[in-house]
C-alpha positions as MATLAB code, in Angstrom:
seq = 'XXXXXXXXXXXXXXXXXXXXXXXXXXXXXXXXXXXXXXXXXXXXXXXXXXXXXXXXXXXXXXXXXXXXXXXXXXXXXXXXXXXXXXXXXXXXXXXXXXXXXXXXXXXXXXXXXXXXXXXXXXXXXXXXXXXXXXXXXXXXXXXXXXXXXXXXXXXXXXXXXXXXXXXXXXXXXXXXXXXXXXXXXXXXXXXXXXXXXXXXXXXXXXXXXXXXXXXXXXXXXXXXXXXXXXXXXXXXXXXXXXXXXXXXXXXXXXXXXXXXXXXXXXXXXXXXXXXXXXXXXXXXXXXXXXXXXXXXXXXXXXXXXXXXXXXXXXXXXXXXXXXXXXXXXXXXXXXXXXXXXXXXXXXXXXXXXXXXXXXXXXXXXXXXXXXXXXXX';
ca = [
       5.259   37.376    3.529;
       2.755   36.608    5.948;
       3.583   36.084    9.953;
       1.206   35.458   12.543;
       1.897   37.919   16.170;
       0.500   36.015   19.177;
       0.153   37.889   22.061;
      -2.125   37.266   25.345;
      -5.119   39.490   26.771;
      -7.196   38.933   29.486;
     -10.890   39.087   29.020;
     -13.858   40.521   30.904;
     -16.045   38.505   32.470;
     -18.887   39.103   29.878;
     -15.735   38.592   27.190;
     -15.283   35.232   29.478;
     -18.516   34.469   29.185;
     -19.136   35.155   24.824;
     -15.582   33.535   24.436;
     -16.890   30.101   26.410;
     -19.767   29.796   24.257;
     -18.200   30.802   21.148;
     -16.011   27.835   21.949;
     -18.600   25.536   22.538;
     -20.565   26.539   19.657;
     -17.373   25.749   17.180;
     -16.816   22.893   19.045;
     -20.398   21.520   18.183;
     -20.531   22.447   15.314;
     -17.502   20.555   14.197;
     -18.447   17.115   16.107;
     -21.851   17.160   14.587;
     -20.766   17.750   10.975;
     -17.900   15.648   11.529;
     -20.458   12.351   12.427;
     -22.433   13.527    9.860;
     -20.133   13.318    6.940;
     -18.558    9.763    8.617;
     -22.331    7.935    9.086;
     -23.389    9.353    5.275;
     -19.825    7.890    4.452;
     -20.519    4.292    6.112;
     -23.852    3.743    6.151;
     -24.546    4.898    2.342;
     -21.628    5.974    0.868;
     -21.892    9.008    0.071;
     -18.883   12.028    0.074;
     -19.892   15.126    1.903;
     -18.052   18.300    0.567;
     -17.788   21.847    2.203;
     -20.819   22.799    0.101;
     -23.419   20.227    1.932;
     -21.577   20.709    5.463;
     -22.126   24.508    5.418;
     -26.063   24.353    4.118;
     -26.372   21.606    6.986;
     -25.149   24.695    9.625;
     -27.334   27.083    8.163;
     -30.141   24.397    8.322;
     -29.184   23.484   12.453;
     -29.457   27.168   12.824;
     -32.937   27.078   11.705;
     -34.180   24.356   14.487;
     -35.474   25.528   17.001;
     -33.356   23.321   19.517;
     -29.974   24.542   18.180;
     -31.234   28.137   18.637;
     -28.526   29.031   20.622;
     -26.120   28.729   17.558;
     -27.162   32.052   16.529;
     -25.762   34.116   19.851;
     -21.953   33.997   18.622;
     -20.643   35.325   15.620;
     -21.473   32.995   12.467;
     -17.882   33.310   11.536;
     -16.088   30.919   13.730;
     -18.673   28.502   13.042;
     -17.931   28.797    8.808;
     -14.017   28.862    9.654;
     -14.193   25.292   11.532;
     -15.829   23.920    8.525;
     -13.189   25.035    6.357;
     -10.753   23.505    8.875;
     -12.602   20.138    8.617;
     -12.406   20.105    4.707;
      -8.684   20.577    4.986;
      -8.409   17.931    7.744;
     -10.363   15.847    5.168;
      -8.138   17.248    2.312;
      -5.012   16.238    4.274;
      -6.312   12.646    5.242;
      -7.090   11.932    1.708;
      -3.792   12.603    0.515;
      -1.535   11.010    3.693;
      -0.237   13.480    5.290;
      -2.542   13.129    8.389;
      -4.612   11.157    9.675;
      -8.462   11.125    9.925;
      -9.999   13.986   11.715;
     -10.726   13.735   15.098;
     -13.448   14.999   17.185;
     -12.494   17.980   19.518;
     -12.218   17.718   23.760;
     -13.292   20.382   26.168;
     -10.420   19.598   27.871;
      -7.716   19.977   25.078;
      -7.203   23.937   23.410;
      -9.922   25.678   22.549;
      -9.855   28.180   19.351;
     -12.247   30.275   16.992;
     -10.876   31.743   14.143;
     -11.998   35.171   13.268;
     -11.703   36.829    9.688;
     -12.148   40.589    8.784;
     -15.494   40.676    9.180;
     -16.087   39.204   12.678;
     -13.489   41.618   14.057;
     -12.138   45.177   13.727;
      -8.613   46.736   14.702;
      -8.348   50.578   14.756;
      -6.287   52.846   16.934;
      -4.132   49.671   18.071;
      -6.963   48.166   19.968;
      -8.693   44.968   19.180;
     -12.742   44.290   18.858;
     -14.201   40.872   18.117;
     -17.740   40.527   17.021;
     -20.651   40.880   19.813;
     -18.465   42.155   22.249;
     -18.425   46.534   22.547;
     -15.026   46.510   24.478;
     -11.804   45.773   23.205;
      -9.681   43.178   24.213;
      -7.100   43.719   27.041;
      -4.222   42.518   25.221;
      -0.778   43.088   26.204;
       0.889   44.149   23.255;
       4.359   43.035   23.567;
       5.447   44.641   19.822;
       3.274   46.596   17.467;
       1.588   45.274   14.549;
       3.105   45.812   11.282;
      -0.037   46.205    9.484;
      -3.882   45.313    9.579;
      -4.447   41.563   10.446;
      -6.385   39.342    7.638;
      -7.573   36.847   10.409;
      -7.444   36.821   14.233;
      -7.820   33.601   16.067;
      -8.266   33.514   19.895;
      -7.152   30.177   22.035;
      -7.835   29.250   25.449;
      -4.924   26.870   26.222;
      -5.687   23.887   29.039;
      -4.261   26.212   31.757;
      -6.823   28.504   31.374;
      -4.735   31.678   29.408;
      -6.477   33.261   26.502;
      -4.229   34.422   23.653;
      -4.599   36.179   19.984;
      -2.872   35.434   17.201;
      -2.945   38.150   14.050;
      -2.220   37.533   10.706;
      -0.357   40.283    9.074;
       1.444   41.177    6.186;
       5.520   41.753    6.806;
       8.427   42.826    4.605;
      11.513   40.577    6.104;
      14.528   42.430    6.188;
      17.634   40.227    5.625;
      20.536   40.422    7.727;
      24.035   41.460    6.466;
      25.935   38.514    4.765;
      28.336   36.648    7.054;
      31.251   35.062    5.878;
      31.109   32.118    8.619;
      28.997   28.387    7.905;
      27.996   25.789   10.447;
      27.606   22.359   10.741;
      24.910   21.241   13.426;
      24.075   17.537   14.801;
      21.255   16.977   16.935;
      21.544   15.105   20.197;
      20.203   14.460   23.758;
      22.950   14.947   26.306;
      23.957   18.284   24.477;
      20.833   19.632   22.310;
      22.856   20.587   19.282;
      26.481   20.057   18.361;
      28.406   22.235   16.083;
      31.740   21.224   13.433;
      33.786   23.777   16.060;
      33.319   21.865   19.007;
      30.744   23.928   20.526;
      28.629   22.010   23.178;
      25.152   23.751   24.171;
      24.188   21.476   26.422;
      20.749   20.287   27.125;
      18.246   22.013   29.904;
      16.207   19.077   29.942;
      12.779   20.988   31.198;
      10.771   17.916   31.620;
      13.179   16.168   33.898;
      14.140   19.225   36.386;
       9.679   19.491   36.874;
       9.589   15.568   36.659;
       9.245   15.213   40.799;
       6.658   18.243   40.995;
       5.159   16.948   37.660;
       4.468   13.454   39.238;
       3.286   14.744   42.452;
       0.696   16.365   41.318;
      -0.739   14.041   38.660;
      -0.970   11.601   42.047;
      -2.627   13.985   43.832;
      -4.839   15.091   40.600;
      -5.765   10.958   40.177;
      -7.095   10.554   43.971;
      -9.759   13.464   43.306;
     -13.093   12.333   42.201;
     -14.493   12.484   38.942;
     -16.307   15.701   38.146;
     -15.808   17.475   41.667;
     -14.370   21.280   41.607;
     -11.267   19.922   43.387;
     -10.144   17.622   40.748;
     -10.895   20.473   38.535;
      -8.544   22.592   40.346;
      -5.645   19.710   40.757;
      -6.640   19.064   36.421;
      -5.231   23.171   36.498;
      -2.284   23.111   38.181;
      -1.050   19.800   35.988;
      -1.971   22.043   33.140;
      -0.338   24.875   34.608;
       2.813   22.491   35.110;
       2.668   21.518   31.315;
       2.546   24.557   29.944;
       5.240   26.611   32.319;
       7.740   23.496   31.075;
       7.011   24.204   27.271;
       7.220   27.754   27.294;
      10.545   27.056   28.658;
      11.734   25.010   26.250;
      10.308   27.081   23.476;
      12.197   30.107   24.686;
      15.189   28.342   24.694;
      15.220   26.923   21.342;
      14.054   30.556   20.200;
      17.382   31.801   21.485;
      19.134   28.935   20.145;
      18.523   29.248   16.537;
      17.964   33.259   16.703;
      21.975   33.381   17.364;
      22.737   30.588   14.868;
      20.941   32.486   12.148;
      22.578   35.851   12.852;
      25.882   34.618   13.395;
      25.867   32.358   10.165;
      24.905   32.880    6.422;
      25.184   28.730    5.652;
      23.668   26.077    8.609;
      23.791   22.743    7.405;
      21.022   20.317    9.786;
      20.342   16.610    9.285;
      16.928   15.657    9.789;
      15.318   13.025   11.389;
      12.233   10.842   11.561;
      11.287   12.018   15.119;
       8.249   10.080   15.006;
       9.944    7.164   14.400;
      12.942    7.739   16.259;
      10.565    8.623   20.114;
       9.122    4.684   19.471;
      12.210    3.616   21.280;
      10.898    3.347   24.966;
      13.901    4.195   27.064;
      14.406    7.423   24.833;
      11.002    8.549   23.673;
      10.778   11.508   26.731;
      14.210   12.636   26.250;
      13.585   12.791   22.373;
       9.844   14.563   23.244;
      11.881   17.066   25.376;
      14.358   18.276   23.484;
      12.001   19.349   20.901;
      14.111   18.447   17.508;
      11.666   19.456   14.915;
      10.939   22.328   16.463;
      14.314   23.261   16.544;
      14.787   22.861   12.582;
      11.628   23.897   12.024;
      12.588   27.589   13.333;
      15.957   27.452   11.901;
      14.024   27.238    8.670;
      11.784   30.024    8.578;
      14.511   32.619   10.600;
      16.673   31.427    7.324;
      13.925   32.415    4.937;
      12.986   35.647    7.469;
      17.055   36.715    7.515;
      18.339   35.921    4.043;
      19.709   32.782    5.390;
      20.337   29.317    3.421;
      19.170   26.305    5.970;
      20.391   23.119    4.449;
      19.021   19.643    5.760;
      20.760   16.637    4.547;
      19.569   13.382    4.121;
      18.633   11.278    7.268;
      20.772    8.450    5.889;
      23.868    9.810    5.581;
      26.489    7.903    8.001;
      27.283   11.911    9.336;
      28.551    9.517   12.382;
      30.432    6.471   11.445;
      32.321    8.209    8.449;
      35.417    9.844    9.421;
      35.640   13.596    8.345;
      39.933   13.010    7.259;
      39.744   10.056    4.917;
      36.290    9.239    4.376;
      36.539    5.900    5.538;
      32.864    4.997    6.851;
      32.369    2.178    9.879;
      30.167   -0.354    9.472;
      28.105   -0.600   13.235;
      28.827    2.416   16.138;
      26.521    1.737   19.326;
      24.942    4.682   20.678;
      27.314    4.424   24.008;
      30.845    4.701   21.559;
      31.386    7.979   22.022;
      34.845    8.310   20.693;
      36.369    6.389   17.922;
      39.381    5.971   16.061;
      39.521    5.620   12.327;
      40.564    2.123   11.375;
      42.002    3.854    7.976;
      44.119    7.097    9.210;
      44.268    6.764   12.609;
      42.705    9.857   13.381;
      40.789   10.370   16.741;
      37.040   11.396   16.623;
      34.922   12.687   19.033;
      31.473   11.442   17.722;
      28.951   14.431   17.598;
      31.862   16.731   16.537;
      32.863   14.700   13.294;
      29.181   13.903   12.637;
      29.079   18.051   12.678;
      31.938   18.537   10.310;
      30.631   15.642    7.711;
      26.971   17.546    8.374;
      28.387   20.777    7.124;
      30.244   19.047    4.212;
      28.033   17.143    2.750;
      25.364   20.531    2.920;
      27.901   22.955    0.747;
      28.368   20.573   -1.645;
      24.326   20.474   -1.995;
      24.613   23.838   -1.381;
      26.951   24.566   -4.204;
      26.856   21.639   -6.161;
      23.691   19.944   -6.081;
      25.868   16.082   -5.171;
      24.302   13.831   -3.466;
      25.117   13.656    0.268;
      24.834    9.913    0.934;
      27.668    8.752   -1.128;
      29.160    4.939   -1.687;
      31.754    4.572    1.395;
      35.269    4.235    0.694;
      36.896    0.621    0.651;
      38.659    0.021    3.651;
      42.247    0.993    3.635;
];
């Protein structure tokens, strides 16, 4: 299996200096063919492939005026076409929409493949640069990477991410299973009761947050102090994600060693953050995210990760009879069953039908949004 090791280093200033226009360069590069292929599109229909895009680099690398193409490494420049013909590949068949040209502002990245860099002796050497990178190598590599790619995030930290080879090695089987709902006052539920509560990131940096976006919206376009305020919103941004992300990797790291089954419904996220009084809550607690590393841990440690289907009533059915309610408001937190009389705490019997209706997938292969019971 492949896995990708990011780790952060801390350039040179003539590694500063190659990295900016490296960036620049890909990010050029990728406008300009981008407007080419959409005007050939619209204004004479005609489909531009990777085959035309790359002669028309090689061709801007002839001109005189775009002379300056040929100071970085011709890799990166290659690599962002083939991420364009994938955008386009993507577009074309739904699943995104159409490519976009690239900010400046936003992450920057270049892509490097094995021969625009070397590694040897556990230090790393990109192409036109004769000193390695500084990188802080948190764990070693577990073999030679296929492709590095280097990022400058919006706060202004470079990091490397290798592409390497891995044999998982899966975890010891565990007799226990567990049910999981998703929610916003506690970020996951599970069929025991358990309760992990919710951090809420965004919300505890919300006053700091807003402070200085005022303070970065009275600076004046283009001036070095609105540059400065621009970096310590970034800086803001990015100390509030890593926070979340390190909590939802400790999350579903002890889920997956603890458990051999977890059952997960999923959701539409994106359609679920158009509701305007919940959209930041649902942005901050980072629900895909959360699955989305429960899924390839499972794969990593041996693991089955079940997702059910996002219409099954895990909520309004009760986990005793099977008796299914036809409305429950998002404020009716506990109900009792019309049928058996049994008292439900809502995210705890959504939890328990959760983990129900994913064995018998699990084991069965049923369908987990079955008819609902009459009522008694």
């Amino acid at each position: 299996m492949k896995r990708a090791y990011k780790y952060r280093f801390y350039p040179t200033p003539d590694q500063v200096e190659l990295l900016t226009q490296t960036f620049g360069c890909v990010r050029f590069i990728y406008n300009s063919i981008l407007r080419w292929r959409t005007d050939a599109y619209y204004k004479h229909q005609e489909k531009i492939g990777y085959v035309q895009a790359s002669a028309r680099l090689t061709a801007l690398k002839k001109e005189p005026e775009f002379a300056w193409l040929n100071d970085v490494s011709c890799v990166p420049l290659q690599q962002s076409l083939r991420h364009q013909q994938t955008a386009f590949a993507n577009f074309f068949a739904g699943r995104a929409k159409y490519p976009t040209f690239k900010s400046k502002r936003h992450k920057q990245a270049a892509e490097l493949t094995a021969s625009a860099f070397k590694y040897c002796e556990g230090k790393l050497y990109m192409a036109k640069s004769k000193a390695p990178l500084n990188v802080r190598w948190s764990c070693p590599l577990p073999s030679t990477p296929s492709t590095v790619t280097i990022t400058l995030d919006a706060a202004g930290r470079y990091f490397v991410s290798c592409l390497c080879e891995f044999e998982p090695v899966s975890l010891p089987i565990s007799p226990k299973t567990v049910g999981i709902d998703l929610g916003l006052k506690d970020l996951f539920i599970t069929d025991t009761g358990f309760k992990s509560g919710n951090p809420r990131h965004t919300a505890k940096c919300a006053a700091r947050l807003a402070l200085l976006q005022r303070r970065l919206s009275r600076k004046a376009r283009g001036s070095k102090n609105r540059a400065k305020a621009r970096l310590k919103v970034a800086r803001l941004h990015a100390k509030i994600a890593d926070c979340r992300q390190d909590a939802l990797h400790k999350a579903t790291r002890k889920l997956i060693n603890e458990n051999q089954v977890v059952c997960v419904e999923s959701l539409k996220v994106k359609n679920m953050i158009r509701n305007p009084k919940l959209s930041k809550a649902i942005a901050d607690a980072g629900w895909n995210e959360f699955v989305r590393q429960l899924q390839y841990k499972g794969d990593w440690a041996g693991r089955s990760v079940v997702t059910i289907d996002q219409f099954f009533p895990s909520s309004k059915r009760c986990n005793c009879c099977g008796f299914t309610m036809q409305k429950m408001p998002l404020d009716v937190r506990q109900w009792i069953c019309p049928a058996c009389g049994e008292t439900h705490d809502r995210d705890i019997n959504a939890a328990r039908n959760i983990k129900a209706a994913g064995l018998a997938v699990l084991a069965h292969g049923e369908p987990v949004n079955p008819e609902p019971l009459p009522a008694a």
